[in-house]
C-alpha positions in Angstrom: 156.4 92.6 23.8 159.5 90.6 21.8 158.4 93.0 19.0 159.3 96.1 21.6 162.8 94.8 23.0 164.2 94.4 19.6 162.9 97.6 18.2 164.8 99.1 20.9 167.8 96.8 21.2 168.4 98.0 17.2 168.2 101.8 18.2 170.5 101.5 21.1 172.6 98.9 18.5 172.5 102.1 16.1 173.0 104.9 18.7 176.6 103.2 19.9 178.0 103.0 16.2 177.3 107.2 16.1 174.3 107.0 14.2 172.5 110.0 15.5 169.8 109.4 17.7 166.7 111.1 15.8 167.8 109.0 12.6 168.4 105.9 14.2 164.7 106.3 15.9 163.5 107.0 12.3 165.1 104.4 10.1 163.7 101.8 13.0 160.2 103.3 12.9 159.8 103.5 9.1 161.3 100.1 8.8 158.7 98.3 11.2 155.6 100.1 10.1 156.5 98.8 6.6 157.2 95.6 7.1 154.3 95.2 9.4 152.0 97.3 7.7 152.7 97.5 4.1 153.8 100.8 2.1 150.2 102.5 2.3 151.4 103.1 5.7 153.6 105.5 5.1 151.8 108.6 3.8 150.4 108.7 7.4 154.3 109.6 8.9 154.6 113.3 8.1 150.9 113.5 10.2 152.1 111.6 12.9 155.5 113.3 13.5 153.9 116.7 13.1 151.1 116.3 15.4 154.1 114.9 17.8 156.2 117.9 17.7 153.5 120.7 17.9 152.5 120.3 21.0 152.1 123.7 22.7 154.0 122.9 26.0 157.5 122.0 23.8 157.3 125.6 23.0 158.9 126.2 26.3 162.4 124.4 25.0 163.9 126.7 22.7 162.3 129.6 24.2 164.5 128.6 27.5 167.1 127.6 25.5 168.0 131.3 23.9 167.1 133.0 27.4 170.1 130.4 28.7 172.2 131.6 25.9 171.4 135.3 26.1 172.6 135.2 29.8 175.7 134.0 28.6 176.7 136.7 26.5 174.9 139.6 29.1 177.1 139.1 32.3 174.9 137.7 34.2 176.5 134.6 35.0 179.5 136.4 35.6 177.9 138.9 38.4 176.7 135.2 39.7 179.5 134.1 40.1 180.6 137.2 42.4 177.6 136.7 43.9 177.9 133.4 45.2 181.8 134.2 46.3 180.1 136.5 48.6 178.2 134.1 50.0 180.2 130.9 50.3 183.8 132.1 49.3 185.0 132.1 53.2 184.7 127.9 53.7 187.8 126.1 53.1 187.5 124.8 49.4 185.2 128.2 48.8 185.7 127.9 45.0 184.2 124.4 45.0 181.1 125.7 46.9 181.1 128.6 44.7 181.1 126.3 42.5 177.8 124.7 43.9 176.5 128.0 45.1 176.0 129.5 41.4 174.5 126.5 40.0 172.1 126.9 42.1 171.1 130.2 40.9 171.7 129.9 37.2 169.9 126.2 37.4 166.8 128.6 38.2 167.0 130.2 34.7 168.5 128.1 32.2 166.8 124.6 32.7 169.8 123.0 30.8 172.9 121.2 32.2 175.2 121.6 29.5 174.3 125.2 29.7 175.5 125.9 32.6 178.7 123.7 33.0 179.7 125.5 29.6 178.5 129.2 31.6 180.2 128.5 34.5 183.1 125.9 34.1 185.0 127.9 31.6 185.0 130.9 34.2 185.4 128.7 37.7 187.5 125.7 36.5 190.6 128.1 34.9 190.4 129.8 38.6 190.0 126.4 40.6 193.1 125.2 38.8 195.5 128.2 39.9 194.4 128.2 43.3 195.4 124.5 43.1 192.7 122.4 42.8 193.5 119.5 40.6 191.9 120.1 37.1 190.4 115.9 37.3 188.4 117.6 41.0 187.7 120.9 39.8 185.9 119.5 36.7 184.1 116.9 38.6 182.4 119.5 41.0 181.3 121.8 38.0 180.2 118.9 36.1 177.8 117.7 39.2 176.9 120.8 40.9 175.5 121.2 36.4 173.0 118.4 36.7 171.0 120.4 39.7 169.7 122.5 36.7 167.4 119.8 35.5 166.3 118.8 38.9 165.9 122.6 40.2 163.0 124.0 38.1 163.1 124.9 35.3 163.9 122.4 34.1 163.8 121.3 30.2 163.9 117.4 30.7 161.1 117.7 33.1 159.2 119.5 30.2 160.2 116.8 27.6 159.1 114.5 29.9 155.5 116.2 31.2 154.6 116.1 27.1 155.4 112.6 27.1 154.1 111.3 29.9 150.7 114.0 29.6 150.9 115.6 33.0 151.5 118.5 35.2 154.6 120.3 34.1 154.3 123.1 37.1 153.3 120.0 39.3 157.2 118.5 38.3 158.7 121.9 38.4 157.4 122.3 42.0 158.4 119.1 42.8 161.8 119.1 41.6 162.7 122.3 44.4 163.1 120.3 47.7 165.3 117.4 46.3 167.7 120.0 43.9 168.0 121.8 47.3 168.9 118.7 49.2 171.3 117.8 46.1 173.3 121.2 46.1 173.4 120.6 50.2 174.7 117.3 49.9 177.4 118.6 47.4 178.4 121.1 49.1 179.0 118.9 52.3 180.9 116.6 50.1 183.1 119.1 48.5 184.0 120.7 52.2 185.1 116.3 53.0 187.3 117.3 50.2 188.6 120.3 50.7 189.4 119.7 54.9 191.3 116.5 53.1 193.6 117.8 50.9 193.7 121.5 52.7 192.0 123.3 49.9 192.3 127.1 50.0 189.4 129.5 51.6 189.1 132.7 49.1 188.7 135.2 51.4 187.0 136.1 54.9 183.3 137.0 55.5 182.1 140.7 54.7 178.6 142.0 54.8 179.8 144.9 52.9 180.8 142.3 50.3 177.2 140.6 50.2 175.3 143.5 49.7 177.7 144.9 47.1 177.1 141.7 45.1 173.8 141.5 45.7 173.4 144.9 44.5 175.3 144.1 41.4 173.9 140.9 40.9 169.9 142.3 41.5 168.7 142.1 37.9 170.1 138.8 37.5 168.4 137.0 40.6 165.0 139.0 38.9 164.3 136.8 36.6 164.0 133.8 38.7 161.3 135.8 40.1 159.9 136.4 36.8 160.1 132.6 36.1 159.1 130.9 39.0 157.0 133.5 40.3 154.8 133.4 37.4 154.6 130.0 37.0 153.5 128.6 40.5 151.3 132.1 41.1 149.0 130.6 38.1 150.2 133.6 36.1 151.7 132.5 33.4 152.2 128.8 31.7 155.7 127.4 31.5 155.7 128.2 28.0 154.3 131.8 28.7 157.1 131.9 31.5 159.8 130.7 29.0 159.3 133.6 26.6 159.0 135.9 29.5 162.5 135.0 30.4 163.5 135.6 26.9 162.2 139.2 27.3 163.5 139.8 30.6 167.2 138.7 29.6 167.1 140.6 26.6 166.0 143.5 28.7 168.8 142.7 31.0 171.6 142.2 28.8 170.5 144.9 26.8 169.1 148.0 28.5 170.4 147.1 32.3 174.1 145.8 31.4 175.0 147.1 28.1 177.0 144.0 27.5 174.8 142.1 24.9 175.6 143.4 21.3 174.5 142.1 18.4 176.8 139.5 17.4 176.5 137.8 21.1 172.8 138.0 20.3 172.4 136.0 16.8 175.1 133.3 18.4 172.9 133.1 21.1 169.6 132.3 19.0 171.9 130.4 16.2 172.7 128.4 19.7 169.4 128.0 20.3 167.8 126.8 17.0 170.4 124.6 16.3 170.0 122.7 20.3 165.8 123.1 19.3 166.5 121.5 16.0 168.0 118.4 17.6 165.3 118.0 20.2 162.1 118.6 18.2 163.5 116.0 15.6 164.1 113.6 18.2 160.8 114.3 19.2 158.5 113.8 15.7 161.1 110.8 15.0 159.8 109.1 18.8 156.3 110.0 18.1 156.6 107.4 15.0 157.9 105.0 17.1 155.9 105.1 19.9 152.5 105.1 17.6 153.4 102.0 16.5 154.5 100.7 19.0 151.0 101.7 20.7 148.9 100.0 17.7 150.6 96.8 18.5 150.3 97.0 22.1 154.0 96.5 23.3 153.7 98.7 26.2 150.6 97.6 27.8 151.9 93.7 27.0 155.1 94.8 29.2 153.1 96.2 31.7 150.6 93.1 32.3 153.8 91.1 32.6 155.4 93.0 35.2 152.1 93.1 37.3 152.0 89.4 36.7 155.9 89.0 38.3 154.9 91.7 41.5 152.1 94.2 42.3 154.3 96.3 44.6 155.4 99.5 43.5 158.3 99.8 45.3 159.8 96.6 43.7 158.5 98.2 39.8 160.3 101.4 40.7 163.3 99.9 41.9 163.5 97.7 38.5 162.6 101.7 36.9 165.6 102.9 38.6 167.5 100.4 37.0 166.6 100.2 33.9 167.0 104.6 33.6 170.4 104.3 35.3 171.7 101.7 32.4 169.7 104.3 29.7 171.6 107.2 31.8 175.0 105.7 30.9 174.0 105.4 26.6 171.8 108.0 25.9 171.2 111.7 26.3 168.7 112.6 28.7 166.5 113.3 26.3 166.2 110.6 24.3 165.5 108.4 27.3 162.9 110.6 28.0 161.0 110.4 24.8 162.4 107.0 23.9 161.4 104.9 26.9 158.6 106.8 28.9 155.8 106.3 26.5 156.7 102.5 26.8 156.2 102.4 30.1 153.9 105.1 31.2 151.2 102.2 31.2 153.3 100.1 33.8 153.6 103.2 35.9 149.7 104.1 35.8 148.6 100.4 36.3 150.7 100.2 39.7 148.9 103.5 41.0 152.2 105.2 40.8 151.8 109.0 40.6 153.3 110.4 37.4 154.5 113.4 39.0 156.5 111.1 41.7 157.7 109.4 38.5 158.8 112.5 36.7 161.3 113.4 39.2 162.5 109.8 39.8 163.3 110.0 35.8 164.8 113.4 36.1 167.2 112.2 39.0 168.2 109.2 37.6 169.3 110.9 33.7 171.1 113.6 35.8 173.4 111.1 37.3 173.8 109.8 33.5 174.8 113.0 32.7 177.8 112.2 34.9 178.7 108.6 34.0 180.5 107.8 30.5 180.4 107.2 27.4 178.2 109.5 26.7 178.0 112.0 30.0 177.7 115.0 27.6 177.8 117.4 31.7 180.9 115.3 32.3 182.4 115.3 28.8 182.4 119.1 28.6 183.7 119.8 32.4 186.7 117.4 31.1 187.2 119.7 27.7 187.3 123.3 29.7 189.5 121.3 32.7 191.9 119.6 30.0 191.5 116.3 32.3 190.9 113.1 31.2 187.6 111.8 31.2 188.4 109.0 33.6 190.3 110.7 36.1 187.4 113.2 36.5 185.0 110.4 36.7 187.6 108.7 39.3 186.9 112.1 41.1 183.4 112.8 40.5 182.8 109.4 42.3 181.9 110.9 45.9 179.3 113.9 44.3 177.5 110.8 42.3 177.4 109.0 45.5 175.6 112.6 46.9 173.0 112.3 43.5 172.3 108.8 44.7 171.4 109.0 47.9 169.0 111.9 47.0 167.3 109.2 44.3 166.8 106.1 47.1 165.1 109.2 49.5 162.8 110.5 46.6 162.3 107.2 45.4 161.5 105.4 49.0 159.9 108.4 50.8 157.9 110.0 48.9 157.0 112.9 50.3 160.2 114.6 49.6 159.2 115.3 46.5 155.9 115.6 46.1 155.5 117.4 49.5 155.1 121.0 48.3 153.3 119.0 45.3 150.3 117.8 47.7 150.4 120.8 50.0 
C-alpha cells in the first residue's frame, strides 16, 4: 500500500509544477513497471493503454462533447436563455435565477461544466454586470449554477466514472436527477437571500404571452432533452447511442430548423471537440497503465483490508471518501480524480457493501464542488475570465452557493434514498 501513496504523492508532486496530467500519469507508470518489472515489461504498454481507452461506453464523451459545441454556435442556448427569462425573470435578482434557470436546461444536453459556463456566462455575466450586479457575484452564480451539468444527466464525469468503476451508467444518470434538482433549488433560494440583500433588480413582470412565445421559440431546443433522456431511460438507446443521437438532432437543429450553424461554426465546433476528446482518452490509456499495475501488486485491495481493519461502518468509510475527493476536488480536474483514484478504491467501496451507483453520485457531487474551489477550479476560473473579476473575490462570493452544493452532498451521502430513489423504484 506504501508502494500506492507514493506513486500517487509523485503525480500530484508533478501535476502542481504544470506537468500535464496524462504525462505525469505516464512517466510514473512507465517508471514503476520498470523498475519493478524489468524492461520486458514494457512491450505490453501500448496493449494495456489501448484496451483502456476502447471501451465502447467512452464513445459517449466526444460524441456529447461536439453536440455541446454545435449548440453553441446554433442559437440554442441563446433561445434558452429567453426561455428561462420567461419563466424566472420576474423574482427580484431574476438575472441570477436566469442564471440558474438555463443551466438547468442546457445541463440536460451538454454533460460538461465548462461547457456551459463558457455558453452561458459570456451571454448572462456582460448583462448581470450592467444591471448592477457586481462582476465577483455575477461570476460566482454562473460558475455554480455550471457544475449542475455533471450532476443533472448527462453527465460526462458520471460516464468516465461508470467505465471505471464497471457499472450502470443509465443507473447514475437516473440517479443524478433528484439531487441536480434539489441543487438548482437550493441555488436559486440562495441567490434570491442575495438579491432581497443588496436590492438586486427584477427584469420584468410575469406574462403568459411571454412564456408561450419562448417556449414556442425555444421548442426545438428543449427536443433534444427528449431525444436524450427519453431514449436512454425508455431502454431505447445506450448512452452512447443517445450521445450520437444528440449530435444528429443538433445538427438538424442548427442546421435545417435555425439556419444559424454554417460551416465554419461547425468544424470549430468538432476541432473543439477532438481536441477536449484528445485530453480525456489520453488521460484515460495513461490511468489504465497505472491502475494495471497498481492491481498486479495489490495496492488497492491492501488499502482496502486496512480500512476495514480501522472501521466496518460505511458511513464512517464514506465520510473519510468525502474527504479525501473534496482535497482531490481542490488539485485536479474532475476527471483525473475520476480515473486516477476510483479504481484504487473501488475494492474499499465493494468490500463495505456500498452500492456503486450511491458512490457514483457521491463522487460526482463532491468534483463539482472542486470545480468551484481554487487552484485549479477550471468552472470557477472561466466564470472569473468572462466577469474580468478576480479569482478570489468571486470565490469570496461563491462561498454561500458552495455552502448550497454541500448540503446537497451530506443529504445524498447520509440518506440515501435521495439519490438512488428513482434508482430502486
Amino acid at each position: 500500500m506504501a508502494t500506492m501513496f507514493i506513486l500517487f504523492g509523485i503525480v500530484l508532486l508533478m501535476v502542481l509544477i504544470n506537468v500535464p496530467i496524462a504525462v505525469a500519469l505516464g512517466l510514473v507508470a512507465t517508471g514503476a513497471m520498470v523498475v519493478a518489472q524489468g524492461v520486458d515489461s514494457l512491450p505490453n504498454m501500448a496493449i494495456v493503454m489501448f484496451n483502456g481507452a476502447t471501451k465502447f461506453p467512452l464513445l459517449a464523451i466526444p460524441l456529447f462533447i461536439l453536440a455541446g459545441a454545435i449548440m453553441n454556435s446554433s442559437g440554442i442556448s441563446r433561445r434558452l436563455i429567453n426561455l428561462a427569462s420567461a419563466l424566472f425573470g420576474w423574482i427580484r435578482g431574476g438575472l441570477a435565477h436566469v442564471s440558474i434557470g438555463v443551466s438547468l436546461f442546457f445541463a440536460e444536453i451538454s454533460g460538461s461544466a465548462v461547457a456551459d459556463v463558457a455558453a452561458l456566462g459570456s451571454v448572462l455575466i456582460p448583462e448581470m454586470k450592467k444591471k448592477g450586479y457586481s462582476a465577483p457575484f455575477a461570476a460566482a452564480i454562473c460558475s455554480s449554477a455550471a457544475s449542475l451539468a455533471i450532476i443533472i444527466p448527462p453527465s460526462i464525469p458520471m460516464i468516465l466514472y461508470a467505465v471505471m468503476a464497471e457499472t450502470s451508467v443509465t443507473q447514475l444518470f437516473v440517479a443524478g436527477i433528484v439531487p441536480g434538482l434539489l441543487g438548482g433549488l437550493g441555488l436559486m433560494f440562495m441567490a434570491h437571500y442575495f438579491a432581497v440583500r443588496y436590492n438586486l433588480p427584477r427584469e420584468a413582470k410575469f406574462s403568459w404571452g411571454a412564456v408561450y412565445a419562448a417556449t414556442k421559440e425555444a421548442s426545438w431546443a428543449l427536443f433534444l432533452p427528449l431525444i436524450i433522456l427519453g431514449g436512454i431511460f425508455g431502454g431505447v438507446v445506450t448512452a452512447t447511442e443517445g450521445a450520437a443521437l444528440a449530435v444528429v438532432a443538433a445538427l438538424f437543429i442548427g442546421l435545417v430548423i435555425y439556419r444559424e450553424l454554417d460551416l465554419s461554426h461547425l468544424r470549430a465546433a468538432v476541432m473543439e471537440g477532438g481536441m477536449q476528446t484528445a485530453v480525456v482518452m489520453l488521460m484515460v490509456s495513461t490511468s489504465a497503465l497505472l491502475g494495471s499495475y497498481l492491481t498486479e501488486v495489490g495496492s488497492p485491495q491492501q488499502m482496502a483490508a486496512a480500512v476495514a481493519n480501522f472501521t466496518r461502518d460505511p458511513m464512517v468509510v464514506l465520510f473519510l471518501l468525502n474527504l479525501v475527493f473534496l482535497f482531490l476536488g481542490v488539485f485536479l480536474h474532475s476527471a483525473a480524480a475520476i480515473i486516477l483514484v476510483v479504481p484504487i478504491v473501488m475494492p474499499l467501496v465493494n468490500s463495505m457493501g456500498i452500492d456503486p451507483v450511491h458512490f457514483g453520485i457521491i463522487v460526482t457531487l463532491n468534483l463539482a464542488i472542486g470545480q468551484q474551489t481554487p487552484p485549479v477550479a477550471s468552472v470557477l476560473m472561466v466564470a472569473s475570465s468572462i466577469a474580468k473579476a478576480s479569482v478570489w473575490d468571486v470565490t469570496r462570493a461563491n462561498f454561500g452557493f458552495i455552502g448550497v452544493l454541500l448540503a446537497v452532498l451530506m443529504l445524498v451521502t447520509y440518506v440515501p434514498v435521495v439519490g438512488m430513489g428513482l434508482v430502486e423504484f
